[in-house]
NUKEZA-411750 format. One line per 5 residues: their letters; for each residue z, y, x of C-alpha. Coordinates in steps of 0.5 Angstrom, whole numbers. Last residue first. Example, Ala and Ser with C-alpha at 12.3 -4.5 7.8 and 13.67 -1.06 7.14 Angstrom:
<recs>
SA) 14/-2/27 | 16/-9/25 .
</recs>
This chain:
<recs>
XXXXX) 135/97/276 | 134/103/273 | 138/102/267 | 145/102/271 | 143/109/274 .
XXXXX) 142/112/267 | 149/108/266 | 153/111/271 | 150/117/270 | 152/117/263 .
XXXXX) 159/115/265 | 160/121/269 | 157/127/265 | 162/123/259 | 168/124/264 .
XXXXX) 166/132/266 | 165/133/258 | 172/130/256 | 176/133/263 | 173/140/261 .
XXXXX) 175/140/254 | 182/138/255 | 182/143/262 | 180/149/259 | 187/152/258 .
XXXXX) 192/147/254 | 196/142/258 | 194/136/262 | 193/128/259 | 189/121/261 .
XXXXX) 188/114/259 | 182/115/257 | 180/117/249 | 180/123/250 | 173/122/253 .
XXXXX) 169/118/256 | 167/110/255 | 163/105/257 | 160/98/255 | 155/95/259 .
XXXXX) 160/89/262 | 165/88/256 | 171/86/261 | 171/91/266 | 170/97/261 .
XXXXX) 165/100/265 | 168/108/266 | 163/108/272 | 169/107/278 | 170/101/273 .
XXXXX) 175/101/268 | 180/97/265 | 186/99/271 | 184/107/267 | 187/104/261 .
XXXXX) 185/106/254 | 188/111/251 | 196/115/253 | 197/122/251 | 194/126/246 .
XXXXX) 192/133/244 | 193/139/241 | 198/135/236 | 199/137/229 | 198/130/226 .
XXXXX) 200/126/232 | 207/128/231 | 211/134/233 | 216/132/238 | 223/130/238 .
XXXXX) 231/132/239 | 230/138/243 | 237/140/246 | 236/148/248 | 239/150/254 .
XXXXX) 240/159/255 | 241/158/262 | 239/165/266 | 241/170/261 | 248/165/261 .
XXXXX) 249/166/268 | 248/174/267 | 254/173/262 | 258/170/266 | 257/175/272 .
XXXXX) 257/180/266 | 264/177/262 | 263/178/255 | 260/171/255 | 256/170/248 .
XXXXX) 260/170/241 | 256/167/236 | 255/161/241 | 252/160/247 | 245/156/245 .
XXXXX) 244/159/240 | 247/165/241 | 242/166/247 | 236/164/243 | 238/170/238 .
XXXXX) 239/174/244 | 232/173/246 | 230/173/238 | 232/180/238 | 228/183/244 .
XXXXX) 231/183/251 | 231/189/255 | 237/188/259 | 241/193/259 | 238/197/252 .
XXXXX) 238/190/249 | 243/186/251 | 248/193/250 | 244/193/243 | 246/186/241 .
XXXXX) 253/186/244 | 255/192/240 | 255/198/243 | 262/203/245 | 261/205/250 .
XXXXX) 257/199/254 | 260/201/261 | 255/199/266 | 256/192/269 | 251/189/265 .
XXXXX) 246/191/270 | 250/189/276 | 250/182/273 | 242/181/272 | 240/183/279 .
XXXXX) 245/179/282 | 242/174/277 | 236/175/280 | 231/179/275 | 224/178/274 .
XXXXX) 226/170/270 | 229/174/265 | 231/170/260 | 230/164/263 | 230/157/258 .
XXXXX) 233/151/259 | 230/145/255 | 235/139/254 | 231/132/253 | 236/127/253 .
XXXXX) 235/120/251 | 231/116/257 | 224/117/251 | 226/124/250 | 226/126/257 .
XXXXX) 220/123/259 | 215/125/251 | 219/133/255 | 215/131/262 | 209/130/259 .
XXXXX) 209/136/255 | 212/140/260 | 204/145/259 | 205/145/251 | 212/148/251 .
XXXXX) 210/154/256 | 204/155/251 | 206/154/244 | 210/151/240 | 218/151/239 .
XXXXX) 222/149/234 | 223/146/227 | 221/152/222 | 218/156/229 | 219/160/234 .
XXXXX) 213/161/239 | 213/160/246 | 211/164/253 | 209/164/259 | 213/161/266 .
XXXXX) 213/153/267 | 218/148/270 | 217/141/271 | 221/134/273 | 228/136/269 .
XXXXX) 226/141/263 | 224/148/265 | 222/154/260 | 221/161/265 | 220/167/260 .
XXXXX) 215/173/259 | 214/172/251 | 219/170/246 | 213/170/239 | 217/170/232 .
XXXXX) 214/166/226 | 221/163/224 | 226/168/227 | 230/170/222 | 231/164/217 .
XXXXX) 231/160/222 | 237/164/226 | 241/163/221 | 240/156/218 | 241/154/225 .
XXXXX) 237/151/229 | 236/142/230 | 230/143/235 | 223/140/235 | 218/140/240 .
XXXXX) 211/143/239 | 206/139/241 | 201/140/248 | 200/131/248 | 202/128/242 .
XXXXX) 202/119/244 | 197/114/244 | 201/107/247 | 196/105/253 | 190/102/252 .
XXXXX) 190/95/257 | 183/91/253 | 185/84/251 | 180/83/246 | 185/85/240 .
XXXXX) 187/91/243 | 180/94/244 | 180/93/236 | 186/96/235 | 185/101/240 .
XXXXX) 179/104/236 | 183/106/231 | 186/112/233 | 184/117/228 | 179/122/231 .
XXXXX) 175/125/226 | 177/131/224 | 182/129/219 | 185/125/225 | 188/132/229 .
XXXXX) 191/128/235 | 189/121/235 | 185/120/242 | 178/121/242 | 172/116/240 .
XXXXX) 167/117/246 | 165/110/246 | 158/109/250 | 154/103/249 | 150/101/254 .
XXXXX) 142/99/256 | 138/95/248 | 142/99/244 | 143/92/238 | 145/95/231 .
XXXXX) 149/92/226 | 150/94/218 | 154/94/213 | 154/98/207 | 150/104/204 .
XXXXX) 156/109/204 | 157/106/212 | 160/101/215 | 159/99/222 | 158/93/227 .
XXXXX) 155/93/234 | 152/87/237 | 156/82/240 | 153/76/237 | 159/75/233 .
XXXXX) 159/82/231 | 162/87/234 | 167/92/232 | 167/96/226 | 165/103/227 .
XXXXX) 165/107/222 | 158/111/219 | 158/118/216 | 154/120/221 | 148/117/224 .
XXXXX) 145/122/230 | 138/120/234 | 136/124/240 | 129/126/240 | 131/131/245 .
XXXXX) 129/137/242 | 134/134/237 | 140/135/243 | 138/142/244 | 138/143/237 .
XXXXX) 145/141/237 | 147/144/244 | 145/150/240 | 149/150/234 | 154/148/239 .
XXXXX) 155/154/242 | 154/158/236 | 160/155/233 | 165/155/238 | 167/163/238 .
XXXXX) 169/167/243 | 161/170/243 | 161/172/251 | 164/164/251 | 170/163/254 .
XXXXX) 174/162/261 | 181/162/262 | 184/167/268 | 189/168/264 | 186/175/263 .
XXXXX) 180/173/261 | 174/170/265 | 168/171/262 | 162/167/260 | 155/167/258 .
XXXXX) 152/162/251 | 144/161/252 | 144/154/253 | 143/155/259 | 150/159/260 .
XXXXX) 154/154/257 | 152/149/262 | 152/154/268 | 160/154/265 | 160/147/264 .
XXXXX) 158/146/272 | 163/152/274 | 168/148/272 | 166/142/275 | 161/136/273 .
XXXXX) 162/131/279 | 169/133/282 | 172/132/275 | 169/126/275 | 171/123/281 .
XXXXX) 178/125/280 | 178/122/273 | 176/115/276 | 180/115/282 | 187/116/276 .
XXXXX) 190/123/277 | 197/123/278 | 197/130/274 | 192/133/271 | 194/141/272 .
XXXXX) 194/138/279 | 185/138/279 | 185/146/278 | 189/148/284 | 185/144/288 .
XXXXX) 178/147/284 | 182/155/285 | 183/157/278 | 177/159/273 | 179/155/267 .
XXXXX) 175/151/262 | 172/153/255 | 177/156/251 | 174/157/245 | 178/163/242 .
XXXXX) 182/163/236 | 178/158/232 | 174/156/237 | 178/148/237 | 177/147/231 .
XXXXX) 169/146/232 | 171/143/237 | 174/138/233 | 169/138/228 | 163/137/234 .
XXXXX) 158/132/229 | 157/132/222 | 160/128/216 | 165/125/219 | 164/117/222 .
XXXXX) 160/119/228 | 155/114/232 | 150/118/236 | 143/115/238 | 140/115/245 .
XXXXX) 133/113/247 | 133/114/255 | 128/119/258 | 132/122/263 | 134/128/259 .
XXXXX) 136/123/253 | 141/120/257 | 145/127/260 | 144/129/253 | 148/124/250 .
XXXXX) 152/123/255 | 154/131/253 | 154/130/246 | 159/123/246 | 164/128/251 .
XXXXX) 164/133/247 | 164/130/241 | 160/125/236 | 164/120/237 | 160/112/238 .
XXXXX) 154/113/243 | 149/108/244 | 143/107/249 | 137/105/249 | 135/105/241 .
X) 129/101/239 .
</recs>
């Protein structure tokens, strides 16, 4: 007989599902890819950035408005919860640069190699290669498997933590809103979340710069402003410094406008700026004045022609002004395909302070697929495992009453 389970073999399933089997509780976890953690897995490719090592307060504005029910679990398992977490399973941490945490070995897989045979040591119960289908008519738990149906009846909750939509090939794919939808449970439109945006270039300058990384500037759009950096791409920007104005270009694009306006040199003031370019240029081409002058690297000067023209202002206090302002008109976002992450999910209003579904009374939920978004840098996995911490507290307590 199974106690609790848990649909999506993610993050925040694997979590709950630990949390639960720890406190003796009979737990199965659902998951229709053939193996669990393929986003995760992913997700290490370049580094497994865990979470971040930033001031707790700081850390809690990357999310922001924060619904109660977020702000409680993240407050509840903290960063450095998930980094005693790693650590107990054998993994230790550092502090990069960036202040981002990763795990000593940088990698995903062999974290989750022994998160899973934790899990085993357990008794928890894994299923893969199973759909979820909905409910039956008796309320059970419907899936469809490579041997057929079949029902299954958890005796305390149900948790889902099926993600967002981003990265469907791994496992999340969205449909889970069609079925929550269809008993007229609130879940906001899914959307991409830290994608690239698109941006009409000219052949010219995609030829060139396609592949090229612009480093140490200020990218802003109306409602937020970040420094960092970005890449050029065939069809626009990616990168850091676009992921974390996600929400405000999707803000931009949905009025009609999303103007991008990049700071080529935010270290300098534009007064600063002018009195560099006022030395003689003896002679040079404009690329090599703005690059001795300025030290601006060629896909720099490349932006600034793109968004100036062939010919940039010649005269230094326009041409100052002009290093500060570079404006780039995005005409859409990746979709969710190749996005990091996504936006929108299952409503916060249709929760309890547990994370239970108001209207399914023993159905919970964690993860990517609540209503909720932040940038790259540790806080995507540290919200997924912090809310999946939460509702299997609420249900071990439930279960004791």
């Amino acid at each position: 007989m199974t106690d609790v389970a848990i649909i999506g073999g993610g993050p925040a399933g694997l979590i709950a599902a630990e949390h639960l089997a720890s406190a003796g509780l009979a737990v199965t976890i659902f998951d229709r890819m053939p193996s669990l953690g393929r986003k995760f897995l992913m997700a290490g490719r370049g580094g497994l950035n865990l979470t971040h090592s930033e001031d707790f307060e700081t850390f809690l504005t990357r999310y922001g408005p924060l619904p109660p029910q977020l702000d409680a679990a993240l407050r509840a398992f903290r960063p450095t919860d998930l980094r005693d977490w790693a650590h107990g399973l054998g993994e230790e941490t550092f502090v990069g640069s960036s202040g981002r945490v990763f795990p000593q070995s940088f990698k995903a897989s062999p974290l989750l190699r022994a998160w899973l045979r934790r899990l085993d040591g357990l008794g928890v119960t894994v299923r893969t290669r199973t759909q979820w289908k909905g409910w039956t008519a008796d309320g059970a738990l419907l899936f469809d498997s490579p041997e057929g149906e079949f029902s299954v009846a958890p005796k305390r909750a149900t948790l889902l933590a099926l993600g967002g939509a981003s990265w469907p090939k791994l496992g999340s794919d969205g449909v889970w809103t069609e079925i929550l939808a269809a008993r007229g449970i609130g879940v906001a439109p899914l959307n991409p979340s830290n994608a690239g945006v698109r941006i009409d270039w000219s052949e010219t300058f995609r030829q060139r710069f396609a592949g090229e990384p612009v480093k140490r500037i200020a990218l802003g759009i109306l409602g937020g402003s970040v420094s960092g950096e970005m890449t050029v791409t065939e069809t626009g920007l990616e990168g850091g410094a676009i992921y974390a104005l996600s929400r405000h270009i999707r803000a931009a694009l949905e009025s009609g406008t999303a103007t991008l306006s990049i700071d080529l040199r935010p270290d300098l003031t534009a007064t600063d700026i002018e009195a560099r370019l006022s030395r003689p240029r003896k002679g040079e081409t404009d690329s090599n004045f703005l690059r001795k002058a300025m030290g601006l690297s060629p896909v720099q000067i490349g932006l600034l022609r793109e968004s100036f023209g062939k010919k940039v202002p010649a005269e230094p206090a326009a041409l100052a002004k002009a290093i500060k302002t570079v404006s780039l008109n995005a005409t859409g976002m990746e979709g969710l395909p190749r996005a990091i992450s996504t936006a929108g999910g299952l409503r916060f209003d249709a929760l309890t302070p547990g994370l239970e579904l108001k209207a399914l009374p023993g159905v919970f939920a964690a993860g990517e697929m609540l209503d909720w978004e932040a940038p790259t840098g540790g806080y995507l996995l540290q919200a997924s495992f912090a809310t999946g911490v939460l509702a299997a507290r609420q249900i071990i307590l439930n279960s004791k009453l």
